[in-house]
C-alpha positions in Angstrom: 70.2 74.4 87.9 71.4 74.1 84.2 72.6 70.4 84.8 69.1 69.3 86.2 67.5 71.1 83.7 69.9 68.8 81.3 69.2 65.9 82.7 65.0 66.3 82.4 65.1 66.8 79.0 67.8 63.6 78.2 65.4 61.7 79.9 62.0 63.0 78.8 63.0 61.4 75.1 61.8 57.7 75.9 59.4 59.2 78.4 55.2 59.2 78.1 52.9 62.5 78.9 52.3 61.4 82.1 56.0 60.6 83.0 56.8 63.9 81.7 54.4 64.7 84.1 55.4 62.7 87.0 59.2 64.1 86.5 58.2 67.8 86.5 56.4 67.5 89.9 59.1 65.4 91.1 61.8 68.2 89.9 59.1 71.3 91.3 59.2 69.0 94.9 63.1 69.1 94.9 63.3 72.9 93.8 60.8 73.6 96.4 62.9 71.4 99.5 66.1 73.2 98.4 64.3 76.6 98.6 63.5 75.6 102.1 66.8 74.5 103.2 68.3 77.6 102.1 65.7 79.8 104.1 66.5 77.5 106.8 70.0 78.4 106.2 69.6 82.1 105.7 67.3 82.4 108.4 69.4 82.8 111.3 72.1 84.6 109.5 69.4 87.4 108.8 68.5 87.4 112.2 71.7 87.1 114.5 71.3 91.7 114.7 68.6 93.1 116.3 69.2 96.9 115.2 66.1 98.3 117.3 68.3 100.2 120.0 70.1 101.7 116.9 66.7 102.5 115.2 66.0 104.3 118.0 69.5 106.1 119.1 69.3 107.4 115.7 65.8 108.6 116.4 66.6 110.2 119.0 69.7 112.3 117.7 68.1 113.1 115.0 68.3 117.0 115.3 72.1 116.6 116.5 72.5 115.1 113.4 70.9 117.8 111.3 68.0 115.8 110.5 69.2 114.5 106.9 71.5 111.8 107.2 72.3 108.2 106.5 74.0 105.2 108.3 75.3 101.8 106.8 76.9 99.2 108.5 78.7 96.6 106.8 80.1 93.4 107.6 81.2 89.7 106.0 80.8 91.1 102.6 77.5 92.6 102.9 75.1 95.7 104.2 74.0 94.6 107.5 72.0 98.3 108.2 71.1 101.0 106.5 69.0 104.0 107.7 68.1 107.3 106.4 66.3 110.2 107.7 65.7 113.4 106.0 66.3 114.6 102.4 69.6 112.0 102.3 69.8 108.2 101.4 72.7 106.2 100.3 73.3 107.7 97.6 73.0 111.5 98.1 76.1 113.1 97.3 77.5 115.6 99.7 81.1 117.3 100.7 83.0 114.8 102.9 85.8 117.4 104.1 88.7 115.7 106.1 87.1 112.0 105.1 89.5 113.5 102.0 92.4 112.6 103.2 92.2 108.7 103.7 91.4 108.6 99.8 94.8 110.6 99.0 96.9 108.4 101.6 94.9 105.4 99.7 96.1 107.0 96.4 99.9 107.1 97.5 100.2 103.3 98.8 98.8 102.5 95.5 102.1 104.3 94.4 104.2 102.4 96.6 102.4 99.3 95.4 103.6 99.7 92.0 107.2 100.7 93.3 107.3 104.0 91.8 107.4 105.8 95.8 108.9 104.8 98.8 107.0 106.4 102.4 110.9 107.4 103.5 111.5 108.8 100.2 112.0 112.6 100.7 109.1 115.0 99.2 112.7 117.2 98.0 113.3 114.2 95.7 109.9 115.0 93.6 110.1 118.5 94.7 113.3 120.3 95.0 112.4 123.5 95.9 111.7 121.9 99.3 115.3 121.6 99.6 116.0 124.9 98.4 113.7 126.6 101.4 116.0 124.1 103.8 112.6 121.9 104.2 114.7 118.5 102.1 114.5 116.5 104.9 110.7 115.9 104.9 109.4 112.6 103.6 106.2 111.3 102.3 105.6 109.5 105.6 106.0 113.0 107.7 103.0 114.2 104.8 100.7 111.6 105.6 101.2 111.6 109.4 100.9 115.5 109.4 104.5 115.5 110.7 106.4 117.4 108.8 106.9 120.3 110.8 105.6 123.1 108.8 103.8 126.1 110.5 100.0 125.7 110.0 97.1 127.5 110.9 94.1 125.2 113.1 91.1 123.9 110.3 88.6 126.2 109.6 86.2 127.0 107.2 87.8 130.4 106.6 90.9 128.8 106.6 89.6 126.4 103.6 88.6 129.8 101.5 91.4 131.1 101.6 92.6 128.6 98.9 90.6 130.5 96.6 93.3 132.0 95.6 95.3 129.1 94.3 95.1 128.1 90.5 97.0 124.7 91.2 97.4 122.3 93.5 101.3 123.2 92.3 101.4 126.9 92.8 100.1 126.1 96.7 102.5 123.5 97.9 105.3 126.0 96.5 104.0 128.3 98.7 104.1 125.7 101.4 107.7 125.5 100.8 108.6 129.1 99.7 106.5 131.2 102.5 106.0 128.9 105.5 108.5 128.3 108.1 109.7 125.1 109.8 107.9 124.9 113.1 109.4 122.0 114.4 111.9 119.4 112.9 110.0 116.6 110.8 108.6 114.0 112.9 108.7 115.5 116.2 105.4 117.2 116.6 101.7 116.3 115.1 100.1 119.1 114.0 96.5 118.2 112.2 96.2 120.4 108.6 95.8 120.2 105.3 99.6 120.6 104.4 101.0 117.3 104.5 98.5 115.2 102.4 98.5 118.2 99.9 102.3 117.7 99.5 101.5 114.4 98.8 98.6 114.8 96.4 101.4 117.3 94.4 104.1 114.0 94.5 101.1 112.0 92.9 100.9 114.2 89.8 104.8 113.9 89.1 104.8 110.5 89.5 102.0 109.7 87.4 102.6 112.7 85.3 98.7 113.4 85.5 96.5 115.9 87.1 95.6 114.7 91.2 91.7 114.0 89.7 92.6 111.9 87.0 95.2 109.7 89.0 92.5 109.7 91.8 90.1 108.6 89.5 92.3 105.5 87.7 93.7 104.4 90.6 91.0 104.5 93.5 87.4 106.1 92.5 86.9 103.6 89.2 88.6 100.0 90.2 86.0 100.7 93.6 83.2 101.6 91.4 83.2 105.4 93.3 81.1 106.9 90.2 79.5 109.9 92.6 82.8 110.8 94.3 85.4 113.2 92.8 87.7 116.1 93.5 86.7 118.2 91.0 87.3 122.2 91.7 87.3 125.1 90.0 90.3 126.0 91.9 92.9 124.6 93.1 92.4 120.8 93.6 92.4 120.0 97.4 93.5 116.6 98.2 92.7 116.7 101.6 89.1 117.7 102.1 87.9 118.5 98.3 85.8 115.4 97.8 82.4 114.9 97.4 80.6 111.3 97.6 78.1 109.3 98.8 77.9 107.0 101.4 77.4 104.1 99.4 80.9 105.1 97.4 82.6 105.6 100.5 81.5 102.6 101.8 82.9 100.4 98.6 86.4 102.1 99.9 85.8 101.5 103.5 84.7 97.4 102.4 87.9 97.3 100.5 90.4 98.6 103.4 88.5 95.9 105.5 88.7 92.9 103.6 92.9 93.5 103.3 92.9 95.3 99.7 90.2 93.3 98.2 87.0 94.7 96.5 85.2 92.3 94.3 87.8 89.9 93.6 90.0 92.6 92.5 93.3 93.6 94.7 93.5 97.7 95.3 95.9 97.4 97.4 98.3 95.4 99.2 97.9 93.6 102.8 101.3 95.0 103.8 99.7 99.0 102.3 96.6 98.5 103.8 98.7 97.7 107.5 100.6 100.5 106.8 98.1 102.7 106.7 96.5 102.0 110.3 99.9 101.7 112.4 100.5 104.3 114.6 102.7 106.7 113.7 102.7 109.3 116.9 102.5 109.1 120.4 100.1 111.4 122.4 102.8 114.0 123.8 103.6 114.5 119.9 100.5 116.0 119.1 100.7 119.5 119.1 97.5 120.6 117.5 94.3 118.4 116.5 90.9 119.1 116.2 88.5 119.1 119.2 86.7 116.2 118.2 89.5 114.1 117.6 91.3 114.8 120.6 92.8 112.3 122.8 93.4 110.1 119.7 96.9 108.6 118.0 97.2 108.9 114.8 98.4 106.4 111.9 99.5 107.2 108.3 95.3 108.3 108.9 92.9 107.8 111.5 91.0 104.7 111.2 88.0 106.8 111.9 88.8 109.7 108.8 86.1 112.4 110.1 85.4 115.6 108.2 84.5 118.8 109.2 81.0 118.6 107.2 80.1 116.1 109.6 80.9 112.6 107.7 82.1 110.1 110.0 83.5 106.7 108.4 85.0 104.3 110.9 86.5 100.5 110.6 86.1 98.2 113.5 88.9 95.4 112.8 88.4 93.9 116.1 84.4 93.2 115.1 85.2 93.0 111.5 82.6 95.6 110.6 82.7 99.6 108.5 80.6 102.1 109.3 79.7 105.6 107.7 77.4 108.1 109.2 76.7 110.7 106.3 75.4 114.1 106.4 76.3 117.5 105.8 76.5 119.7 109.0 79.7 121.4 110.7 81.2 118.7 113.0 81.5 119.9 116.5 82.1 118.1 120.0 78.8 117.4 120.9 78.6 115.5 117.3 81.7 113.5 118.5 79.3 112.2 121.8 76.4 111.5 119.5 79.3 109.0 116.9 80.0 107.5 120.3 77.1 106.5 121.3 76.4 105.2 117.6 79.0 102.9 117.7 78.2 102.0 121.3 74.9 100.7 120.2 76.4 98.8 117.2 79.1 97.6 119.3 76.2 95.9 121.3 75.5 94.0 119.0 78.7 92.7 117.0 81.3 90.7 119.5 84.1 91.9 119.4 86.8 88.6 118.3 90.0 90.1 119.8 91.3 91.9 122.9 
């Protein structure tokens, strides 16, 4: 546009009026063809989905859902849906539980990006007294694969408030080595808690030598523009389910694990860290304990669907190249896992799949 603009006003010098004229309605007839190639261009982009079964699927669960919710879709680089019902919209900021943990697993492949971790490297390297309680032989990968072994109790909202009592994300993962026993040896048996990403979150603050927030925040909440999501607490910080967001924030970090590390032209993480992060790392006679909504499932360094118990539900679809987030704020149950079923069921209707 600026070089045709150029071009005009070189020639106008040795032009008349009425060739002035006669160029500007020739220039308007050329802006005007282009502006109809492009909506002949755009035109059946815009309209390859036909989101009317979802419209109405999400009509029709509506109470399931609470009644105050929102859904985006996203795919080749873009929003494709969005739909809100309720006192929520995009960007509504709620408690997203669980959804937790695939930020803190996010956080640590940053750190073995930058060399300063290893996933083998055992937790009793950052934290000796591990080793001192004859728990040295857990690793960072046994954290984030809820693996290591520990005794936990099931996830519970009781169970959550009982970390009242914690000052520091510190003074809680010493008790996790100090007063809980070894269960099982590392690596054998899945057991779904809050332990293992929390030992993590407490490796993250050694290693960066700041508090789990502020690392959070440098390394994965600003680069991905995440301005209503944070881990703030009064307590003790809780890397795996202390978050609250929105779905448009969680979306900008479900849009950057689907396009390989990449979120506006800037790399968060690596190809290799993002592949990590969604290869399997159990098989199902491993898993011991998981929630009844997620049952049935294996399990990477996190699920590729990360749900939380306040009913937020992010998923990637790699084989149709699309992210998803239903967002609300009601207790996640099993009839809620029938209701994201047939959510995706209706997407899936719509967007081929372009693998086996």
């Amino acid at each position: 546009m600026n070089i045709l603009t150029l071009n005009i006003q070189q020639i106008t010098i040795q032009l008349s009026i009425s060739e002035i004229m006669a160029q500007k309605n020739n220039t308007s007839c050329l802006i005007g063809s282009l502006l109809v190639i492009s909506l002949l261009i755009f035109q059946p982009i815009q309209a390859q989905y036909n989101f009317t079964e979802l419209d109405n699927k999400l009509a029709s669960v509506k109470k399931e859902l609470g009644g105050d919710f929102t859904v985006l879709l996203y795919k080749d680089g873009k929003i494709i849906y969005s739909k809100s019902m309720g006192e929520f919209n995009p960007k509504t900021q709620a408690e997203i539980a669980s959804s937790s943990k695939w930020l803190t697993a996010a956080l640590i492949m940053v750190l073995v990006d930058e060399g300063k971790i290893s996933l083998d490297d055992r937790v009793s390297k950052y934290l000796p007294i591990f080793s001192k309680y004859s728990k040295g032989y857990i690793t960072i990968r046994h954290c984030l694969s809820h693996l290591t072994g520990i005794e936990s109790e099931p996830i519970r909202l009781v169970n959550l408030m009982k970390r009242a009592r914690y000052n520091s994300l510190e003074e809680e993962v010493n008790d996790f080595a100090s007063k809980k026993e070894i269960a099982a040896n590392p690596g054998l048996e899945f057991k779904y808690s809050n332990i293992g990403l929390n030992i993590a979150g407490r490796i993250a603050e050694i290693v960066t030598r700041k508090g789990f927030e502020q690392a959070m925040q440098e390394k994965i909440l600003r680069p991905l523009q995440m301005r209503n999501t944070n881990f703030s607490s009064l307590n003790a910080v809780n890397p795996s389910g202390g978050a609250v967001s929105t779905a448009n924030d969680y979306m900008n970090f479900l849009s950057m694990l689907l396009n390989k590390g990449m979120f506006n032209g800037k790399k968060i993480l690596s190809e290799k860290s993002i592949a990590e992060m969604h290869t399997v790392q159990t098989t199902l006679p491993m898993i011991k304990y998981a929630p009844k909504v997620a049952v049935g499932y294996n399990y990477g360094l996190t699920v590729v669907s990360s749900p939380g118990l306040f009913g937020t539900w992010p998923l990637i679809d790699r084989c149709r190249g699309y992210a998803s987030i239903v967002f609300l704020k009601a207790f996640l149950n099993e009839e809620k896992k029938e209701v994201y079923g047939e959510i995706k069921k209706t997407i899936d209707q719509q967007i081929i799949a372009n693998c086996k």
